[in-house]
C-alpha positions in Angstrom: 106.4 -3.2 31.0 107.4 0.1 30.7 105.6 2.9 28.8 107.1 3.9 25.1 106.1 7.1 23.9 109.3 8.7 22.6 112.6 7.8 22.8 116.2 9.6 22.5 119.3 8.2 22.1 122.5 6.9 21.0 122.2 3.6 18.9 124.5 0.8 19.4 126.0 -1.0 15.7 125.3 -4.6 15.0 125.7 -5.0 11.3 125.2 -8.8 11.3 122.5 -10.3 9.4 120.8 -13.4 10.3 121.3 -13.0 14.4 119.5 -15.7 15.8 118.1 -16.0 19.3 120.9 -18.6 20.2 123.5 -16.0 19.3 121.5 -13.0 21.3 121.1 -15.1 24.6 122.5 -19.0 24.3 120.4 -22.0 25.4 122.1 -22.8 28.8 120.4 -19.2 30.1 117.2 -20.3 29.4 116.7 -22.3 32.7 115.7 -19.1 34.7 112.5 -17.6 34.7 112.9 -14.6 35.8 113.6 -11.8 33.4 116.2 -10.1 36.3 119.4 -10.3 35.6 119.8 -11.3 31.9 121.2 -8.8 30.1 124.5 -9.5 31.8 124.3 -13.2 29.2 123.3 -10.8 26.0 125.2 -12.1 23.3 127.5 -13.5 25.7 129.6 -16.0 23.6 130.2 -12.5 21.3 130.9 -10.4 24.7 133.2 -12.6 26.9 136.1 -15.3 26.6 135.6 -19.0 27.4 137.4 -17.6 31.0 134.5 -14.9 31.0 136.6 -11.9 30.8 134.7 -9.2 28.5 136.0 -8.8 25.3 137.4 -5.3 24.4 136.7 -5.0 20.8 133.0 -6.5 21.1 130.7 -3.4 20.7 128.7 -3.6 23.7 131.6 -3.4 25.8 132.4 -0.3 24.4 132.6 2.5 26.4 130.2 4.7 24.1 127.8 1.7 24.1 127.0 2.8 27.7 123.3 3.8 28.1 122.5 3.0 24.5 118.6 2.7 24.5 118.6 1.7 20.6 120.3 -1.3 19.1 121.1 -1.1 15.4 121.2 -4.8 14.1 121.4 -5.9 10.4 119.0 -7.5 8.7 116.2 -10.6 9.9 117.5 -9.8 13.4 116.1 -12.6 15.9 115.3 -15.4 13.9 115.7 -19.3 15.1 113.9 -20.4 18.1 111.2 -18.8 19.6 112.6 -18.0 22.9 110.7 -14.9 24.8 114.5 -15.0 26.7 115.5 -12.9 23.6 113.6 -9.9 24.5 114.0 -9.9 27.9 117.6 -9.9 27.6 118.0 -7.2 25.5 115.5 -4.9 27.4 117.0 -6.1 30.4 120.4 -4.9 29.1 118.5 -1.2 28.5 117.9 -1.7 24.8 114.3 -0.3 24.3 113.9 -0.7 20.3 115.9 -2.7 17.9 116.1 -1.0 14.2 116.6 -3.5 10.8 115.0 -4.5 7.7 113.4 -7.1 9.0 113.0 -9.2 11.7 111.7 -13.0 12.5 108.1 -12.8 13.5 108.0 -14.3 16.5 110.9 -12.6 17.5 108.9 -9.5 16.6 105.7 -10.6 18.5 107.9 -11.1 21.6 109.4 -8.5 21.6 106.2 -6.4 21.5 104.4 -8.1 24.4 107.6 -7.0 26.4 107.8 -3.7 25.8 110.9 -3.4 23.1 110.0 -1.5 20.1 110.9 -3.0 16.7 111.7 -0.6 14.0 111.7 -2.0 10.4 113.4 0.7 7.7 114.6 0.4 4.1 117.5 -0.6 3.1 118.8 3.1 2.1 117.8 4.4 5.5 119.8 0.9 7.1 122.5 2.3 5.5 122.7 5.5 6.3 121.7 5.0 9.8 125.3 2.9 10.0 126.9 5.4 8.4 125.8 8.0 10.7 126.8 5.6 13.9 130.1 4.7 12.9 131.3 8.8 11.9 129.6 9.3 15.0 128.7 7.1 18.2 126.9 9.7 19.9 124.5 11.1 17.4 121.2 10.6 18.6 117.8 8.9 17.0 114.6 9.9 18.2 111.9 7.2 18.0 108.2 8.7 18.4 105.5 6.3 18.4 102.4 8.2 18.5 103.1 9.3 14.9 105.3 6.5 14.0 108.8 8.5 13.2 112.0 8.1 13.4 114.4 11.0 13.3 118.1 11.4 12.4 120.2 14.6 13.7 120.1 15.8 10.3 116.3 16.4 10.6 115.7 13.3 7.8 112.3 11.6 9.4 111.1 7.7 8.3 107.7 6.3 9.1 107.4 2.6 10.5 104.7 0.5 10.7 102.9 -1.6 13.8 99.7 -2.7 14.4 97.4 -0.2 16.6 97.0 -3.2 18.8 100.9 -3.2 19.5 101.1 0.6 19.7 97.9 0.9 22.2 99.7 -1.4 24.7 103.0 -0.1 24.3 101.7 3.5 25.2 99.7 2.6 28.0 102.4 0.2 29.0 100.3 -2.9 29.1 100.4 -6.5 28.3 97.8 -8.4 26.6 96.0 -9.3 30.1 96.5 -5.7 30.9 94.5 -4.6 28.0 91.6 -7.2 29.0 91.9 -5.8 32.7 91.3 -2.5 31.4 88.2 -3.3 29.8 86.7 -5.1 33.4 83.8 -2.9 33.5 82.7 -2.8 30.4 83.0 -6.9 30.6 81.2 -7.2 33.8 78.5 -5.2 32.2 78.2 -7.7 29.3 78.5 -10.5 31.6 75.3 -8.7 33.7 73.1 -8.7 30.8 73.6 -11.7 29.7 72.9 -12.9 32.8 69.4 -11.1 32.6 68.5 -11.4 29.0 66.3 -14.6 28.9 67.8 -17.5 26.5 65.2 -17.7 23.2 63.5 -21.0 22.5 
């Protein structure tokens, strides 16, 4: 997992609602374990032809989509199964946050344990976020997490939400076990004394 402390850039347009984990990366790429390699199958029955030939007018294959570090989806993005292939795919692809209304939660927990930041906004600020996007692709968002913010080119700022649990590990770029690993001395310590305190009657 990477570290997330700030992020700049262009934001790729998805105004879908309802985009299921099916429709981000289908079942028949599930089979692999390893998170390598996905993005190419991100919302591959959207991206290429039953020959596999990309498809021109499909955003990501776009030439402004290039390098896109922000994906700009409608609303309950990620809903449907609970495959962690979701976010892999996506961050895998270069996608470091996802910005909507809402998403699924266990989309949202998934995504959080691998390192892609979900951004919820309101509806007004979903809207002009689009707007901004489509007059122009390569305006820039800036997505701070130490104080929660995301920024427009116009100098408009939103706050978002996530649980200092979340945020700790996504700044110190660690998973769950790499947030018990960082606590090994203090454990062993507890383990010692415990070891040494007698057990009362």
């Amino acid at each position: 997992m990477a570290t997330f402390i700030r992020l700049t850039s262009r934001a790729v347009p998805l105004p879908f609602d309802d985009i299921d984990t099916d429709q981000i990366i289908p079942a028949r790429f599930l089979r692999s374990t390893d998170k390598a390699g996905l993005g190419a199958a991100l919302f591959s029955d959207w991206r290429y032809t039953s020959e596999g030939s990309p498809r021109a007018e499909f955003v990501l294959n776009r030439p402004e989509s290039r390098g896109a570090g922000i994906l700009l989806a409608g609303g309950h993005f990620g809903c449907g199964s609970s495959r962690e292939h979701a976010p892999w795919a996506l961050i895998d692809f270069g996608f470091r946050a996802v910005i909507s209304t809402s998403f699924a939660d266990i989309f949202r927990t998934n995504a959080l344990k691998n390192g892609l930041l979900p951004v919820v906004v309101d509806a007004q600020t979903h809207r002009e976020l689009f707007n901004l996007v489509e007059q122009d692709p390569s305006a820039e968002l800036t997505i701070d997490l130490p104080t929660q913010a995301l920024s427009m080119p116009s100098g408009k700022t939103v706050g978002f939400s996530i649980d200092g649990f979340s945020k700790t590990c996504l700044l110190h770029a660690m998973d769950e076990l790499g947030y018990l690993m960082s606590h090994a001395d203090r454990i062993k310590e507890y383990e010692r004394r415990n070891e040494t305190t007698p057990t009362p009657p």
